[in-house]
KEVOGU-904718 format. One record per residue (C-alpha): x, y, z; residue in one letter. Coordinates in nm, 2 decimals. Layout:
<rs>
u v w res
X Y Z A
...
</rs>
This chain:
<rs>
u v w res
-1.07 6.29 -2.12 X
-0.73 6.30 -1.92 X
-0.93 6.31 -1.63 X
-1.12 6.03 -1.68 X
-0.81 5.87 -1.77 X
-0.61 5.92 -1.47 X
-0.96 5.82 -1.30 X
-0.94 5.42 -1.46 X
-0.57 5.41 -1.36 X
-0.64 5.48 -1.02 X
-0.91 5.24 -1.04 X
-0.75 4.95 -1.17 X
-0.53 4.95 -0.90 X
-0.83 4.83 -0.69 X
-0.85 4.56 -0.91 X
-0.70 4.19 -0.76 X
-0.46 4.02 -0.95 X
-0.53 3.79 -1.22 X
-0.64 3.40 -1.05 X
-0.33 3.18 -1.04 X
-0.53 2.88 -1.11 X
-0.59 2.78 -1.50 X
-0.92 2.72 -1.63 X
-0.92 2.36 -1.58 X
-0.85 2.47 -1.23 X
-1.11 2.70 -1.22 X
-1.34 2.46 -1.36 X
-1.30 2.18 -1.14 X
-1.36 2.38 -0.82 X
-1.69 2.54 -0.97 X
-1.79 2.16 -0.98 X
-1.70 2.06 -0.67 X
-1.87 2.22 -0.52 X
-2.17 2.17 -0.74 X
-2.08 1.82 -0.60 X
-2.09 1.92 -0.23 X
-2.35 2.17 -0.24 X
-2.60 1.92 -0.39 X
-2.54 1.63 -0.20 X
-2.53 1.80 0.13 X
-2.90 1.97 0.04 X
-3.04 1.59 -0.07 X
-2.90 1.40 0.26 X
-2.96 1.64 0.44 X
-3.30 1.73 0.30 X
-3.40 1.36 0.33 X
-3.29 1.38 0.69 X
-3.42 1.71 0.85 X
-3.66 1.87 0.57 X
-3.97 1.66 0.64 X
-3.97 1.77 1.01 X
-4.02 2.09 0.87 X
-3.69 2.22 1.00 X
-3.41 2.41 0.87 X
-3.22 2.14 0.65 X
-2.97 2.35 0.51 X
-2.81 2.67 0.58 X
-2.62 2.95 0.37 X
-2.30 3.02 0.50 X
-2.19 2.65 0.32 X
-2.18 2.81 0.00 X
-1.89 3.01 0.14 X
-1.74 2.69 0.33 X
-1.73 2.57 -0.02 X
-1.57 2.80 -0.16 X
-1.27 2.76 0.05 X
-1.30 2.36 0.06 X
-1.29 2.31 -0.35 X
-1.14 2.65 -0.42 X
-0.84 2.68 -0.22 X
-0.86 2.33 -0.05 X
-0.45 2.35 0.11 X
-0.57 2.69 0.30 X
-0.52 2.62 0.65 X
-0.89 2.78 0.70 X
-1.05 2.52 0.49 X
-0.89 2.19 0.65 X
-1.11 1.95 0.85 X
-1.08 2.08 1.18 X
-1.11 2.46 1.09 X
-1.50 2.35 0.90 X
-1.63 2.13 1.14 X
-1.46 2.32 1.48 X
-1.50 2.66 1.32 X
-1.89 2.62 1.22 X
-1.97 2.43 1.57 X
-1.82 2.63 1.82 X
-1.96 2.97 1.65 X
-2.32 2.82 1.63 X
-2.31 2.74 1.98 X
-2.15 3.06 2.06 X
-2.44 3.24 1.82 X
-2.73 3.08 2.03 X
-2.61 3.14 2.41 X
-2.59 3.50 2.27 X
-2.99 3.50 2.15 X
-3.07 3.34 2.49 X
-2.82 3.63 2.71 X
-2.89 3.91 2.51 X
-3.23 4.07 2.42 X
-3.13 4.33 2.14 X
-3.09 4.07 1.81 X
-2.86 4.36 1.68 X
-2.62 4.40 1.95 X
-2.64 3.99 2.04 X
-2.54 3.97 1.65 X
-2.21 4.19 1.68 X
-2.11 4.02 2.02 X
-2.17 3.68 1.85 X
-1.93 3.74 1.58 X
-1.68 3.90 1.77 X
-1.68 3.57 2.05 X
-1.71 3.39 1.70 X
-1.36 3.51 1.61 X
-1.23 3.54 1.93 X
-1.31 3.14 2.03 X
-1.18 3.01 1.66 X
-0.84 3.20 1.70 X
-0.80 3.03 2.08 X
-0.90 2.67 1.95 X
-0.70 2.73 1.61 X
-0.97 2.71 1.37 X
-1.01 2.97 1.16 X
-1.30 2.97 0.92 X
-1.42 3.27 0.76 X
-1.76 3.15 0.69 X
-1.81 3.04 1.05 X
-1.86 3.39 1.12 X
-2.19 3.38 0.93 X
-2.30 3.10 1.11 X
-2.28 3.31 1.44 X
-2.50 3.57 1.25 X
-2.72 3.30 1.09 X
-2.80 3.18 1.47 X
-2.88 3.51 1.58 X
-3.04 3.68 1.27 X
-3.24 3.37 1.17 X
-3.57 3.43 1.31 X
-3.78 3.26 1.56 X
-3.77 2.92 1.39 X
-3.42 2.91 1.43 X
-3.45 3.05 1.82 X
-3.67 2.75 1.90 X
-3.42 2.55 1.80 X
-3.20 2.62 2.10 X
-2.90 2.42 2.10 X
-2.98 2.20 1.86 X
-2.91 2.41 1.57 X
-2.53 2.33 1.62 X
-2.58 1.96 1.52 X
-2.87 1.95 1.32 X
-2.83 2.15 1.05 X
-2.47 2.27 1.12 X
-2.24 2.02 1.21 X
-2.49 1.77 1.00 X
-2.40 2.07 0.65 X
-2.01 2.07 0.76 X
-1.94 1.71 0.75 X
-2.10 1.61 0.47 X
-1.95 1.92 0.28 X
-1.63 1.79 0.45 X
-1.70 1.44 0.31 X
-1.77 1.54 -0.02 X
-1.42 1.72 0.01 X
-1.24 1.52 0.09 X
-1.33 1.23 -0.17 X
-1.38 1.50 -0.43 X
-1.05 1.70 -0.40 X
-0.88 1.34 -0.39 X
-1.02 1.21 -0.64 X
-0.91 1.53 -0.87 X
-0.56 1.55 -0.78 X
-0.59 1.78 -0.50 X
-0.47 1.63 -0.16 X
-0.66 1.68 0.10 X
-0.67 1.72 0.39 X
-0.31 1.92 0.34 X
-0.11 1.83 0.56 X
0.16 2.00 0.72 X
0.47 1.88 0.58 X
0.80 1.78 0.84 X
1.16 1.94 0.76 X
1.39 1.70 0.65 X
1.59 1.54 0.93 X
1.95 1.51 0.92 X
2.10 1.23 0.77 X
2.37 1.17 1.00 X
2.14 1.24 1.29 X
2.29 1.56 1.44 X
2.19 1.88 1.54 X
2.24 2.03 1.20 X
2.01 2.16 0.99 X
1.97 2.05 0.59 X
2.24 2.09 0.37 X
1.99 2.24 0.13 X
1.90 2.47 0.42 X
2.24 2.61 0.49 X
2.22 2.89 0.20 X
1.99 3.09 0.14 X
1.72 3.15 0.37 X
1.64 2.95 0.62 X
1.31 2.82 0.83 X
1.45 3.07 1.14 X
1.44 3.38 0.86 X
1.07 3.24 0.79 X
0.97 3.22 1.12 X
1.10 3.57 1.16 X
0.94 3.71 0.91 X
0.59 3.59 0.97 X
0.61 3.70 1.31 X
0.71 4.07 1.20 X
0.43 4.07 0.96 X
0.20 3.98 1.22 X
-0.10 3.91 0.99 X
-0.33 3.59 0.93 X
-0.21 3.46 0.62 X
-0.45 3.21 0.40 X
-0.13 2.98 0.31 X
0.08 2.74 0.55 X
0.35 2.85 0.64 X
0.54 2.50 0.51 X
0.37 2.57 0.17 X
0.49 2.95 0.16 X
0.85 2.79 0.25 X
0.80 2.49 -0.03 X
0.73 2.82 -0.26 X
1.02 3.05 -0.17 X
1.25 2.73 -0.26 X
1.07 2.60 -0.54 X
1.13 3.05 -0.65 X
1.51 3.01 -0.59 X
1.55 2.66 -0.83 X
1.36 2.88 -1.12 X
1.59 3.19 -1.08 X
1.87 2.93 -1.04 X
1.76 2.73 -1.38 X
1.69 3.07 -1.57 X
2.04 3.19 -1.45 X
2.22 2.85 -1.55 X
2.00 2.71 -1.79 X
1.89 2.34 -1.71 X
2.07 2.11 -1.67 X
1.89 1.69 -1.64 X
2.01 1.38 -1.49 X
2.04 1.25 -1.84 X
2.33 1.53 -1.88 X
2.55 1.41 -1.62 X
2.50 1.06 -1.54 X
2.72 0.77 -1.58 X
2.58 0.52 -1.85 X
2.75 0.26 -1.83 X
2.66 0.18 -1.49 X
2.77 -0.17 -1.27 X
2.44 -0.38 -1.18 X
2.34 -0.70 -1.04 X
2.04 -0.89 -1.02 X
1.87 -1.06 -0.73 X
2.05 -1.41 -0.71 X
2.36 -1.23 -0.80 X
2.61 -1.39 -0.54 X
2.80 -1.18 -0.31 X
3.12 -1.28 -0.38 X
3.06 -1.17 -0.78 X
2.91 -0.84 -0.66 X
3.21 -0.73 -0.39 X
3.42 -0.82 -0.65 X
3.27 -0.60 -0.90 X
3.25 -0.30 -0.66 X
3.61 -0.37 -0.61 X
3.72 -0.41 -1.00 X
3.52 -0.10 -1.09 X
3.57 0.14 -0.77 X
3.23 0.19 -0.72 X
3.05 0.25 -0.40 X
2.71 0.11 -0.49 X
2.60 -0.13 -0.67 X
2.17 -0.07 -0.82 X
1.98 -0.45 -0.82 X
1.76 -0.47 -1.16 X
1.54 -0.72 -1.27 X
1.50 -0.88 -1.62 X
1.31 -0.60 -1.73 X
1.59 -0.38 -1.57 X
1.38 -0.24 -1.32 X
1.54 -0.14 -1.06 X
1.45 -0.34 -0.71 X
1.71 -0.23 -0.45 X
2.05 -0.10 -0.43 X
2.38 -0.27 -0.27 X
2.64 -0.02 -0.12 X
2.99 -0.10 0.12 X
2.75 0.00 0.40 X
2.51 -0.29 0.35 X
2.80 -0.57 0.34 X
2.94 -0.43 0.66 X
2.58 -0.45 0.80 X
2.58 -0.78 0.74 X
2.91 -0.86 0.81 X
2.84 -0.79 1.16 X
3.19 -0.76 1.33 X
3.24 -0.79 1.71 X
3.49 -0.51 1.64 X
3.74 -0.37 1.42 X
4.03 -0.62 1.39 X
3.79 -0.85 1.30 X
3.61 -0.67 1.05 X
3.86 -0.85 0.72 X
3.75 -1.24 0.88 X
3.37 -1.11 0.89 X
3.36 -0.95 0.58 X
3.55 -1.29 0.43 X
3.27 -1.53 0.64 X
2.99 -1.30 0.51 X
3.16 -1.37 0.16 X
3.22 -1.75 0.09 X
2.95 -1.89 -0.02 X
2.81 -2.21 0.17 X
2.78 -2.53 0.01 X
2.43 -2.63 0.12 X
2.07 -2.57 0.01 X
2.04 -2.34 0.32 X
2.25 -2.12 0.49 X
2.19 -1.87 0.77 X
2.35 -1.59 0.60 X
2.29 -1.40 0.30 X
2.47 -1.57 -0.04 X
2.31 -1.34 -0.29 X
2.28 -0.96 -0.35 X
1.91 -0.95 -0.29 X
1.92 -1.03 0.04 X
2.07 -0.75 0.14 X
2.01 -0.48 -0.05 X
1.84 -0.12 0.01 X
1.47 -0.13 -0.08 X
1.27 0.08 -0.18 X
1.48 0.30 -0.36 X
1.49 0.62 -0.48 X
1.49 0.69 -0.82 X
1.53 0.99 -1.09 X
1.34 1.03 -1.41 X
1.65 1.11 -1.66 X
1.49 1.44 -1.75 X
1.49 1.58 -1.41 X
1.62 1.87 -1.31 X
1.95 1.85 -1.12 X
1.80 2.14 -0.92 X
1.55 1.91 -0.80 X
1.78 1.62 -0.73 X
1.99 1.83 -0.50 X
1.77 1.86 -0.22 X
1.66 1.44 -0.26 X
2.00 1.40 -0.24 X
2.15 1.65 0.04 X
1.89 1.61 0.26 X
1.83 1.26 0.25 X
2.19 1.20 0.30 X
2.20 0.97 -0.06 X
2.57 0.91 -0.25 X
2.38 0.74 -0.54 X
2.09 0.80 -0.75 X
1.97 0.56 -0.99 X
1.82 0.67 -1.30 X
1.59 0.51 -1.48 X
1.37 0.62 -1.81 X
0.94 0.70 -1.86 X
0.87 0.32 -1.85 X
1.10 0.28 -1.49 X
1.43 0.08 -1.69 X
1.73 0.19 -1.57 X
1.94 0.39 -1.78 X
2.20 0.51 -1.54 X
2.32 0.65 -1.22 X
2.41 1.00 -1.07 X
2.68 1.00 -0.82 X
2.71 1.31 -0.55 X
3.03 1.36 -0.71 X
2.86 1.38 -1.07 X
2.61 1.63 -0.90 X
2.89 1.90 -0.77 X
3.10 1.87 -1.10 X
2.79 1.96 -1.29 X
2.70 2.25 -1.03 X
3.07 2.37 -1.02 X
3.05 2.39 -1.42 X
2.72 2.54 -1.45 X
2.88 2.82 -1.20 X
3.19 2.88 -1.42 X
2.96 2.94 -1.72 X
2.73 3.17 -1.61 X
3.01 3.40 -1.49 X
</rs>
């Protein structure tokens, strides 16, 4: 009995790790592809079958595997199907044609397969059973010649592309997943994000990756979205959480649209605020008014002029129509970027340090604002949070 013991532990380490994906999950990829597999097998049926040729061929149960199961793998976006399935069906032919042992023609086939889908960056595992398929599949196939590759290859891969792409959508999955830009400066400089300056940063990444020297099946943006999204959970768990509701101001200044600017540079003035959020008469919030925007406005030749400009941008002209702005709306910030009041403040600080914001407004679940979150609000509430987990 010990033996037999010790002989399931060492087999369960050959065991993979439970799925990450809940059953919902699970469930709606299992349908997709359902989805996909039937309606490529009807069009394509309707299309080719008649003629007696091959309508359909095997290696798209594995392409949708990856395109409903893991649909933000880099091997299952658009170009890695439709590229990836092509090139190693034309690649699986002109070896049948060159080469007279099927066996040896198959194992060059798949190793050109590879080869040609690394060089043109599209990567897609069940592409290597195309170039088999194309070799292996008989003489009905052979007479095919070149033809194979469109009709029924890159006829299968689009419309299990197609299908894809509407299904995956439609579910909540975006696709095609695309690769997602790092945050430019604010101030337009050389620097890198604020958010980026701790911790690790996309150089360590990069770094990394290239000492691991392996094909991962994950972007490298959404392995970098996961290491960050990590460090917020350790901080929250360290620091407990801490929302916007917590820490913002609620008695907040506003102004609507026909607010005139007189009333509103006045109020930013009386209250020694820096910005100003525009709300409707549901209290909505439509734009925001900051010093910046009233100096864009005011347009001064240059600096000693910037009081006269400021004071002509100001008084309000006594006509039906004027040239200038006269009321808050027309020159406020839109759109704006808002914060539900029970977000994280671990989530706000990168909306907020990267994209350079000094304001947040905050509004509640039916969009009404409710308050606003300054950046100085934000590093009090970090600074305490710091004290009391020492």
């Amino acid at each position: 009995m010990p033996m037999i013991s010790r002989l399931l532990s060492y087999l369960a380490h050959f065991l993979p790790a439970p799925n990450a994906g809940n059953r919902f999950e699970q469930m709606r990829a299992a349908l997709g592809a359902l989805f996909g597999l039937v309606l490529t097998a009807i069009v394509s049926y309707g299309l080719l079958g008649k003629s007696g040729a091959a309508f359909m061929i095997a290696p798209m149960g594995a392409s949708a595997v990856l395109l409903f199961c893991v649909p933000a793998s880099p091997l299952a976006q658009p170009w890695s199907v439709i590229g990836g399935n092509l090139v190693s069906a034309l690649i699986g032919i002109t070896c049948v044609k060159l080469v007279d042992d099927i066996a040896l023609a198959a194992a060059i086939a798949g190793c050109l397969a590879i080869s040609a889908m690394f060089i043109l960056r599209c990567l897609h595992p069940p592409a290597g059973a195309v170039a088999l398929t194309a070799v292996l599949g008989g003489p009905a196939i052979h007479a095919m010649g070149y033809q194979f590759a469109l009709t029924p290859v890159a006829l299968n891969s689009a419309l299990m592309l197609a299908t894809a792409l509407f299904y995956n959508n439609a579910t909540g999955r975006r696709y095609p997943h695309r690769q997602t830009a790092a945050p430019a400066h604010p101030h337009k400089t050389a620097d890198i994000a604020p958010t980026q300056r701790l911790g690790f940063t996309a150089e360590d990444l990069d770094t990394v990756l290239r000492n691991y020297n392996q094909v991962l099946d994950v972007s490298r943006d959404d392995l970098e979205a996961l290491f960050v999204q990590t460090e917020m959970q350790a901080y929250s768990r360290r620091f407990g959480i801490i929302r916007c509701a917590d820490i913002m101001s609620r008695d907040g200044i506003t102004v609507e649209f026909g607010t005139p600017l007189a009333e509103a540079w006045h109020l930013m003035q009386a209250h020694r605020v820096h910005a100003l959020p525009v709300l409707d008469r549901a209290r909505r919030v439509i734009g925001i008014v900051t010093h910046s925007d009233f100096l864009r406005h005011s347009d001064p030749a240059d600096f000693h002029r910037l009081r006269d400009s400021l004071r002509s941008l100001l008084r309000p002209v006594p006509m039906l129509h004027s040239e200038k702005p006269e009321v808050a709306g027309q020159i406020m910030a839109r759109p704006v970027q808002t914060a539900p009041a029970d977000l994280p403040i671990v989530d706000l600080v990168p909306l907020m340090a990267d994209l350079g914001l000094h304001h947040m407004p905050v509004v509640d679940d039916d969009g009404r604002f409710v308050g606003i979150v300054t950046q100085s609000d934000l590093v009090a509430a970090l600074y305490e949070s710091r004290l009391a987990g020492r």
